[in-house]
C-alpha positions in Angstrom: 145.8 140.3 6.7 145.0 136.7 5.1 141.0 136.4 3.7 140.9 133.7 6.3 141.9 135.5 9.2 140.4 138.1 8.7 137.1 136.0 8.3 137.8 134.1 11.6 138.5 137.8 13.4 135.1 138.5 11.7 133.4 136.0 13.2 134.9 136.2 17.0 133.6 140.1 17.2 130.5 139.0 15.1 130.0 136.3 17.7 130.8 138.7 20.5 128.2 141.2 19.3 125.6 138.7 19.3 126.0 137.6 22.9 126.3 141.1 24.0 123.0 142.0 22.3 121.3 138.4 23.7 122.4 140.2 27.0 120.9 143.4 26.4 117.8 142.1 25.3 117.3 139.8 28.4 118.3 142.3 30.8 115.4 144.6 29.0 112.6 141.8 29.1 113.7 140.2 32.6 114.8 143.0 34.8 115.3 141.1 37.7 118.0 138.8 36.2 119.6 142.0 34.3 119.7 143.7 37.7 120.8 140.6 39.4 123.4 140.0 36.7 125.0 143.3 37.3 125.0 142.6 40.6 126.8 139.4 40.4 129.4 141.0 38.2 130.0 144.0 40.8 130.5 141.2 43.4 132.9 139.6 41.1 135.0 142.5 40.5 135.1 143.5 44.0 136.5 139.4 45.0 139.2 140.5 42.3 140.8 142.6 44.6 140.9 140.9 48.1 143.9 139.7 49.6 143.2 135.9 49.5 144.3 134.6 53.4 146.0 131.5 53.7 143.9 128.4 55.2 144.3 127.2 58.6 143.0 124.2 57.4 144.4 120.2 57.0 144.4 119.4 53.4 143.1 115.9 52.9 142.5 113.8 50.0 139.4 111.5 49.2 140.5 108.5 50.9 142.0 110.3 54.1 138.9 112.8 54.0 136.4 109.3 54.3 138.7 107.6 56.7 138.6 110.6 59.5 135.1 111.1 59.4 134.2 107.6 59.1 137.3 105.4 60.4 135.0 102.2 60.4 134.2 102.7 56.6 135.7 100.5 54.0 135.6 101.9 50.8 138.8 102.3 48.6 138.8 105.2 46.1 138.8 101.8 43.5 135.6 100.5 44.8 134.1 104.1 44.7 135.7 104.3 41.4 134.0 100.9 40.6 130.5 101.9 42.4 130.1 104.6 40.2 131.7 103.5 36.8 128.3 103.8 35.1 128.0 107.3 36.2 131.5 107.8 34.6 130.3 106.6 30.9 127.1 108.1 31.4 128.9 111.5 31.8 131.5 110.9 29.1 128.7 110.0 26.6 126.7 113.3 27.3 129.7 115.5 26.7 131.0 113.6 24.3 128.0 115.0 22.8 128.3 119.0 23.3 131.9 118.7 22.2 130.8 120.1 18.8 128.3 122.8 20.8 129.0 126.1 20.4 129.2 127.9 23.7 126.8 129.8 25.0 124.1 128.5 23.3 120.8 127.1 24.4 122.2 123.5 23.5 125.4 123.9 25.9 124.4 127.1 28.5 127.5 126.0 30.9 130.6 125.8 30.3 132.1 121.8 30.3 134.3 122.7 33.2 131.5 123.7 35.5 131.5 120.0 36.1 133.4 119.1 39.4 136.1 117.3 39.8 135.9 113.3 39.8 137.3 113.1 43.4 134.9 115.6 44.7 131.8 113.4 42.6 133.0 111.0 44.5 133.7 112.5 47.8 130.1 113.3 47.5 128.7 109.6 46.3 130.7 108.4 49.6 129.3 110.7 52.3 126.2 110.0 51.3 126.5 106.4 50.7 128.2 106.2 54.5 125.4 108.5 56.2 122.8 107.8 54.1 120.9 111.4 54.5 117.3 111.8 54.7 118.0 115.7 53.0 120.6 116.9 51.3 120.4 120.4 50.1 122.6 122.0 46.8 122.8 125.5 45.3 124.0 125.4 41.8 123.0 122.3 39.0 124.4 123.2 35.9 124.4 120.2 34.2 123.9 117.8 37.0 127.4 116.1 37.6 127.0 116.7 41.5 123.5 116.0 42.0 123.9 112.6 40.1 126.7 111.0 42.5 124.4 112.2 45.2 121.5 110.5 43.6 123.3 107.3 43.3 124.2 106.7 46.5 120.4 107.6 47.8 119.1 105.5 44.9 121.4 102.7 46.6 120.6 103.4 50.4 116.4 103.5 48.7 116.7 106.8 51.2 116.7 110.6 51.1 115.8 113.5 49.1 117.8 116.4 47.4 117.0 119.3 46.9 118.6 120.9 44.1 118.3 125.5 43.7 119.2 127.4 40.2 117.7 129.3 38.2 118.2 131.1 34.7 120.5 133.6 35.1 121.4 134.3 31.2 119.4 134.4 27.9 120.9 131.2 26.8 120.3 129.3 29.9 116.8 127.4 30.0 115.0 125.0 32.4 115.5 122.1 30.3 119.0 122.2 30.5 119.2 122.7 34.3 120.3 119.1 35.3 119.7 118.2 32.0 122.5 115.2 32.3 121.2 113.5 35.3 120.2 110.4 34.2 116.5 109.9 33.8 116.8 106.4 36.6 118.4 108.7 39.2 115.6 112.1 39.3 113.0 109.9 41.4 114.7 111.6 44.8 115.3 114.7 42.9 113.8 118.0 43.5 114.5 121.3 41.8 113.7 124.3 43.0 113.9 127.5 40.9 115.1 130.7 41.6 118.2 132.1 43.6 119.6 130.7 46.9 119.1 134.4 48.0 115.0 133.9 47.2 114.9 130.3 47.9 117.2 128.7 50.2 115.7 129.7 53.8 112.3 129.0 52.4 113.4 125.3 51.7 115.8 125.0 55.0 112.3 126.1 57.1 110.2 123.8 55.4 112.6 120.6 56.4 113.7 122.0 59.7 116.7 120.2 59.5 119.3 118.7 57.2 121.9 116.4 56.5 124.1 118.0 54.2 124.4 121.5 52.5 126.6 121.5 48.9 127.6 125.3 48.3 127.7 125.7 43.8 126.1 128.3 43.2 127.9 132.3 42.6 131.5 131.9 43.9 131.5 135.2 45.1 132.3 136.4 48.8 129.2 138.0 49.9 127.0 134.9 47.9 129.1 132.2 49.6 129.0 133.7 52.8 125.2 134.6 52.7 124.8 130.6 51.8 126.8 129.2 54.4 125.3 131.4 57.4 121.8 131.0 56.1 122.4 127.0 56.3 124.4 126.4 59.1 121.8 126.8 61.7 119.7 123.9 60.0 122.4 121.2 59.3 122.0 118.1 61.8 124.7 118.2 65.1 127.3 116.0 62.9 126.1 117.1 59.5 128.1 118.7 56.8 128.3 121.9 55.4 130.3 121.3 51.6 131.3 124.2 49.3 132.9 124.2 46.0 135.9 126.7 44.8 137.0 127.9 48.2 140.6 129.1 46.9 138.5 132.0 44.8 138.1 134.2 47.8 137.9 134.3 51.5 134.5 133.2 52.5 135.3 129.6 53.5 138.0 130.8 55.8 135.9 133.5 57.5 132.9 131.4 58.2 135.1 128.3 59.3 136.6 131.0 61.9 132.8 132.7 62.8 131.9 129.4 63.5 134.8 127.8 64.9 134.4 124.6 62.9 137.0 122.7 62.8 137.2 122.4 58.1 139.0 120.0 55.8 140.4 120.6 52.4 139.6 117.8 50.0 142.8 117.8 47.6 142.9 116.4 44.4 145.4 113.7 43.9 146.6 114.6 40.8 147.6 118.1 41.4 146.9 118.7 45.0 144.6 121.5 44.3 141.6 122.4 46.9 138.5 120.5 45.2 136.2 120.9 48.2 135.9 122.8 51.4 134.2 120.3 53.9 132.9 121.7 58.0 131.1 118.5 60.2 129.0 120.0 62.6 129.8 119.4 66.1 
């Protein structure tokens, strides 16, 4: 073997090592999060092996998805395009920035392709433009990419809250960094809450009583997913909206859609037609 390679192969296990012993170590100080980690990774392993069902579901995409639930609307995917163009250079600027992060690491905890798509950012920026929510309630930050279309549009309607749940799951991860890229104009409505949807979530839907709109991005695992979606459902508005994020990765979105008898859409992305959102209005 070359010097170099074998220097690069070096550094891969070397690297490997060190965020298996990061792991070890926070698992040993934080035993809830270790616990909860090996939890999460249980769940995960267990999702590998279900039969994914085919959906029942109309697949949509942005435009078609705005014009059904709001047919006297007139917004264009251009002029949502154009609504949110600082947003769009905001969000290249900031990872523009981590490009030369290593990941994980304390500067760049997530991975860049946590973000969401930019039809579902502005799916989101829509919706809540159009019904201008007094709550709006998301599991999972990340970076931010979702709560800051969201933010937009209730900075615009000068109306509504979000409330935004996550935690630090992983030695790497920090508060600082949870939402870190919403822009500093936009966190006025903004309000995190930290700790798991599985600690957290009721505790927030009982203090509001009601809400608009609930954004599932948290663990995309089947029993997290499903826990979420039954634990909101009862407090979303009569023609609210219950949202979630990576439906294709298991079954949950079809099962609840069936429990419930909602009536869902699949958001598709125009590019590639792949699912981008999973979207129930309340009747």
């Amino acid at each position: 073997m070359a010097r170099g390679n074998y220097l690069d192969v070096q550094a891969i296990i070397m690297g490997k090592l060190s965020k298996y012993f990061s792991l070890f170590k926070f698992t040993i100080t934080n035993p809830k999060n270790g616990i909860s980690m090996l939890d999460n990774a249980r769940q995960t392993e267990k999702d590998s092996k279900q039969d994914i069902q085919k959906h029942s579901a109309n697949s949509l995409n942005l435009e078609k998805c705005l014009e059904l639930y709001f047919p006297d609307n007139d917004f264009s995917k251009e002029a949502l395009i154009q609504n949110t163009k600082y947003l769009e250079h905001h969000f290249k600027n900031y990872f523009k920035k981590l490009e030369s992060k290593k990941f994980p690491s304390k500067e760049k905890p997530y991975p860049v392709d946590y973000s969401i798509r930019n039809d579902s950012g502005l799916f989101l920026y829509g919706l809540c433009k159009i019904m201008k929510p007094d709550v709006v309630v998301e599991t999972g930050v990340a970076y931010g990419q979702s709560s800051s279309y969201i933010l937009q549009a209730m900075k615009e309607n000068d109306n509504g809250i979000l409330y935004s749940v996550d935690n630090i799951f992983r030695p790497w991860e920090s508060l600082e960094m949870i939402g870190n890229a919403i822009p500093q104009n936009l966190r006025k409505r903004w309000k995190l809450v930290v700790g798991s949807s599985v600690a957290k979530l009721e505790e927030i839907l009982r203090s509001k009583k009601t809400i608009d709109v609930f954004l599932h991005d948290s663990l995309h695992t089947y029993k997290n997913m499903l826990f979420e979606y039954n634990t909101a459902w009862s407090f979303i508005k009569k023609s609210g909206f219950l949202i979630s994020d990576d439906v294709p990765e298991n079954n949950a979105f079809l099962d609840f859609y069936s429990m419930v008898n909602g009536s869902p859409i699949l958001m598709t992305d125009n590019q590639d037609k792949e699912i981008v959102l999973g979207i129930i209005r309340k009747k």
